[in-house]
N, C-alpha and C positions, 0 to 999 in steps of 0.2 A: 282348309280349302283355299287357292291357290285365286286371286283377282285377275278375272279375265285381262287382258291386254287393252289397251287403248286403240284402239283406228288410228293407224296415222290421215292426217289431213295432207290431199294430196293439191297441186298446183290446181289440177280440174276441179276439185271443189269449191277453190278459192275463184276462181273463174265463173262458174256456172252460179255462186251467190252474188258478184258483182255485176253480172250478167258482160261480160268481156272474153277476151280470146286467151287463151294461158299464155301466149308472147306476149299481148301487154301485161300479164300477171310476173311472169320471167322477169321482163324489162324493171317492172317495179323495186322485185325484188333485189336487182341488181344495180340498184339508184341510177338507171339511165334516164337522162334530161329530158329524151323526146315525148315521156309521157305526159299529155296536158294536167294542168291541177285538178280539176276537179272528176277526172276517172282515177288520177291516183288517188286522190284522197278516196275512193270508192272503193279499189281495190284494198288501201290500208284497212275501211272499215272492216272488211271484209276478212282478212287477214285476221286481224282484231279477235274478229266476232269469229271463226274459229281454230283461235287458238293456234294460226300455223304459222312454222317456221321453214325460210327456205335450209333445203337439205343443199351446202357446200360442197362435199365430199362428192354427193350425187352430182352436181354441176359439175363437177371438175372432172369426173370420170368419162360424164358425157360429149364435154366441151373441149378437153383435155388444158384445161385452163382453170386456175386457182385463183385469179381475179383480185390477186394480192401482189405488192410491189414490196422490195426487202429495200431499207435505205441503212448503209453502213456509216458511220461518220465519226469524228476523233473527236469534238465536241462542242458542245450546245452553247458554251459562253460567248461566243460571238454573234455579234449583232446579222451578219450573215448567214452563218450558218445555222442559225433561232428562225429566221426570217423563210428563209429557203426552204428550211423543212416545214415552213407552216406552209407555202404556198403548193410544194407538192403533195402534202395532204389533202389542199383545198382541190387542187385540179384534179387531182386522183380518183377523189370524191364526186367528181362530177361527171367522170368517165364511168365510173361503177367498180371503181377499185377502192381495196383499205391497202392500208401501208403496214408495217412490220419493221421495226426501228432495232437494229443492234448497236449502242457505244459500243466501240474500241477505243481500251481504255491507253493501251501501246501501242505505236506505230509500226508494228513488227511482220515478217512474212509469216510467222504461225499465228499472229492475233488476226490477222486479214483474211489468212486461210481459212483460222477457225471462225470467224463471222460468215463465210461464207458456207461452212459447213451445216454451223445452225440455220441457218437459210434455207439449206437446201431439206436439212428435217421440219422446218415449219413450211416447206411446200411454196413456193413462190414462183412468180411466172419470171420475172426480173429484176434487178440488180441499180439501183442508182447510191453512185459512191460520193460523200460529199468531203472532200480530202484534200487537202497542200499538196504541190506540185512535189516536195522537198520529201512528201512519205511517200508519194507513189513512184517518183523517176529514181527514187532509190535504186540501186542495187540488188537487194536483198527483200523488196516489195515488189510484186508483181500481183496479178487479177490471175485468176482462175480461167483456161482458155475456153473456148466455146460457149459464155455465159452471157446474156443478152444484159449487157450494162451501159449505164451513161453515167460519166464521171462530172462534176463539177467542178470549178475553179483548178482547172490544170492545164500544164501545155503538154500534152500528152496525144492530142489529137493525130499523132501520125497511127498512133495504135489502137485508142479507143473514139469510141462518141461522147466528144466533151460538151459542156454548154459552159460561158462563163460571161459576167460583163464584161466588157468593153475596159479593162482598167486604166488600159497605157493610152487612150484617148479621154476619159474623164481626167486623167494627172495633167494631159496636157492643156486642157479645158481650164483648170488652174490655174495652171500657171501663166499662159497666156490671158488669161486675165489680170492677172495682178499686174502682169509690164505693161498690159494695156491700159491701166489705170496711171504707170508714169514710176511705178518702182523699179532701181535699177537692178537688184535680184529680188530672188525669193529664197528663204531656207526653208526648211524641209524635218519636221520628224516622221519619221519612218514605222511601218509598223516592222514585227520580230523578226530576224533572220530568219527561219524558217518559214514565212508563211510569202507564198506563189505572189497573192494578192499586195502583198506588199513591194515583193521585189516590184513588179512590174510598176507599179507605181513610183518608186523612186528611180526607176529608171527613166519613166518619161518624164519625172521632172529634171534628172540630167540631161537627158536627151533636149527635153526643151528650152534652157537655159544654153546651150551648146549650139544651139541653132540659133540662136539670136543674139547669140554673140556674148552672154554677160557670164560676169565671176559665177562661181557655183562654190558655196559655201561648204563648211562641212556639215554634212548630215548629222544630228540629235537622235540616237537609237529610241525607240518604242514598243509600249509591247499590247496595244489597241487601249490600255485603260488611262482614265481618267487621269490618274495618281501620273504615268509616266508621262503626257503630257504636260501634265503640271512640274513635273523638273525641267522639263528639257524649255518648259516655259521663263522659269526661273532663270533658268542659263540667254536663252535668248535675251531677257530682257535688262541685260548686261552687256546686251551687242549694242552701242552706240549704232551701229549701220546697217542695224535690221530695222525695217521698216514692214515687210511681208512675210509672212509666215502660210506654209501649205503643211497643213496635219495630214497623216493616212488615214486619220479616220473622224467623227464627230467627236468620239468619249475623247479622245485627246486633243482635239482642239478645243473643248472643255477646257481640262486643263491646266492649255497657253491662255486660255482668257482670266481665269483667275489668277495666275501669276501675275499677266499684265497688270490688272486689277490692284493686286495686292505691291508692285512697284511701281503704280502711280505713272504708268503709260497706257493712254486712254487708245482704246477700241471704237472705232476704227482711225482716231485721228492721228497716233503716234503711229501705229501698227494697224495694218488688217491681216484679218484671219482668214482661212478658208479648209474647210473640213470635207471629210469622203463620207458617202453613204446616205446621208440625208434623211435622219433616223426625226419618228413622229417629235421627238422633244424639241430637234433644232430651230425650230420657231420661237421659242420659248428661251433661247439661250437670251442672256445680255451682254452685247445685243443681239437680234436675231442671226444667225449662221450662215455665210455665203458656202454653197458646201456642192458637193458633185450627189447627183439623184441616179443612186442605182434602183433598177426595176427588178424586183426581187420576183412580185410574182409574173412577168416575165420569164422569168429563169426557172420558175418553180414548174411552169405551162411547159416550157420548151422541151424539159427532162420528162413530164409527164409523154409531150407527145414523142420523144426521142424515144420511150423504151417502148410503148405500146407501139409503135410503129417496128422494131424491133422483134417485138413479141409475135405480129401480125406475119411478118416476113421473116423472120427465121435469122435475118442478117444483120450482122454485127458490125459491118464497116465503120471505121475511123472516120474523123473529120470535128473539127470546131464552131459551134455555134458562137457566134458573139452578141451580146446584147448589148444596145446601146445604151450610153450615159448621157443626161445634160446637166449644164450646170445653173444652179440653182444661187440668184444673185440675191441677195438681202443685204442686212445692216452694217455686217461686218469688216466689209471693203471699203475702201475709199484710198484718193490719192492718196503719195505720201505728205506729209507736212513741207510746206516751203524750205526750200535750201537742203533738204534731205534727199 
């Protein structure tokens, strides 16, 4: 003999034992902010107590919305793009959206494709790509037309909805600080050839140097870690007429401070340092980090509201958001030493 069925528990039940309207039961369900604490905490009980679960599928059929965002991305090891994705989780989260994460693990027009493909079988409403300018202005990499997306860290904006910091005014932020402290250059390691975020940033430190008239050294390649700052530290401090140093990032102005360290040219007195990003440890460096503050979740909000706005309207227009940077002065600066 066969067990009858279970009832399912409907949104009105869940209603009618919190004593509430099923919009605020909806709302709950759908982690929207405007519900005060103490009805939501009613309707959870309630929830709880019997046993129900919102039906997805049924929303999405109703709404014609899946209240899911797809984030594509080539990878998590950097301090930005770790950062970024935590903050459009958080904001997503507060809008009443989950997120759906595919690595691409190659930069390819079939791996972008096919991320986009399982996207579109796990059902999502849209699209935030977090990617180097160098995979997407490719040739051979393009987006899937008609798909409501917002790209990160790209100059792409002629074609899609990008959001990015502000990079080439934080480099310049640097650098003009260090000649304003009386050094006559500044060198520069770079983060990798391929990556957006770094070009832009060694260009405003060319750019900067170029307008103020001084020598522009040659640039020390990098590739954001620790380790490669630490060579190119090495090499610097073999420069008799380095006195400033701008990293592309914190992990490798790290480092240039242990090299310093380790050849007995003292921080900030022989040399200052100044790093990008302005990651929770740079307080902590010895000595503490003069470094550029990027607003990650800024960035994370902006993409949030770029695609849901997106999603709301149908339209997919171009254009660049920029977020601003400042710079973040600590230990690490100071003049150069007399006669230098």
């Amino acid at each position: 003999m066969s067990r009858p069925k279970a009832t399912r528990v409907s949104m009105a039940d869940v209603a009618k034992l919190a004593g509430v309207s099923s919009q605020t039961v909806s709302r709950v369900a759908n982690g929207h902010p405007s519900v005060v604490g103490s009805t939501r905490q009613q309707v959870l009980a309630a929830m709880k107590e019997l046993h129900y679960r919102p039906n997805s599928a049924a929303r999405a059929l109703k709404s014609g919305q899946f209240r899911t965002i797809g984030v594509i991305l080539f990878t998590l090891s950097s301090t930005g793009n770790s950062r970024t994705l935590e903050a459009i989780a958080t904001h997503a989260a507060l809008q009443g959206y989950a997120i759906t994460l595919i690595p691409v693990a190659v930069p390819t027009q079939d791996s972008v494709l096919g991320a986009f493909t399982r996207l579109g079988e796990l059902a999502v409403d849209g699209v935030i790509v977090i990617m180097e300018v160098h995979l997407l202005d490719a040739a051979t990499v393009t987006l899937p037309p008609n798909v409501q997306v917002v790209v990160v860290d790209s100059d792409a904006g002629d074609r899609y909805a990008v959001v990015d910091t502000d990079q080439a005014d934080g480099a310049r932020q640097a650098v003009e600080h260090l000649l304003e402290l009386g050094h006559r250059t500044v060198w520069h390691v770079t983060g990798p050839e391929e990556s957006f975020a770094g070009e832009r940033r060694t260009q405003a430190w060319r750019d900067t140097l170029t307008a103020a008239g001084r020598e522009i050294p040659p640039p020390l390649r990098g590739d954001w870690s620790a380790e490669s700052g630490y060579r190119a530290g090495l090499a610097l401090a073999d420069e008799p007429g380095c006195t400033a140093v701008f990293a592309a990032n914190d992990q490798m102005a790290l480092g240039v401070l242990r090299a310093m360290h380790e050849r007995g040219r003292a921080v900030p007195a022989d040399v200052s340092v100044v790093g990008f990003d302005d990651i929770p440890d740079a307080t902590s460096f010895i000595p503490p980090l003069t470094t550029v503050h990027q607003d990650f979740a800024e960035v994370g909000r902006r993409c949030v509201e770029g695609i849901l706005r997106q999603i709301d309207s149908g339209e997919t227009g171009p254009g660049t958001a920029l977020v601003p940077t400042r710079l973040q002065v600590r230990s690490s600066t100071a003049p150069p030493p007399p006669g230098r």
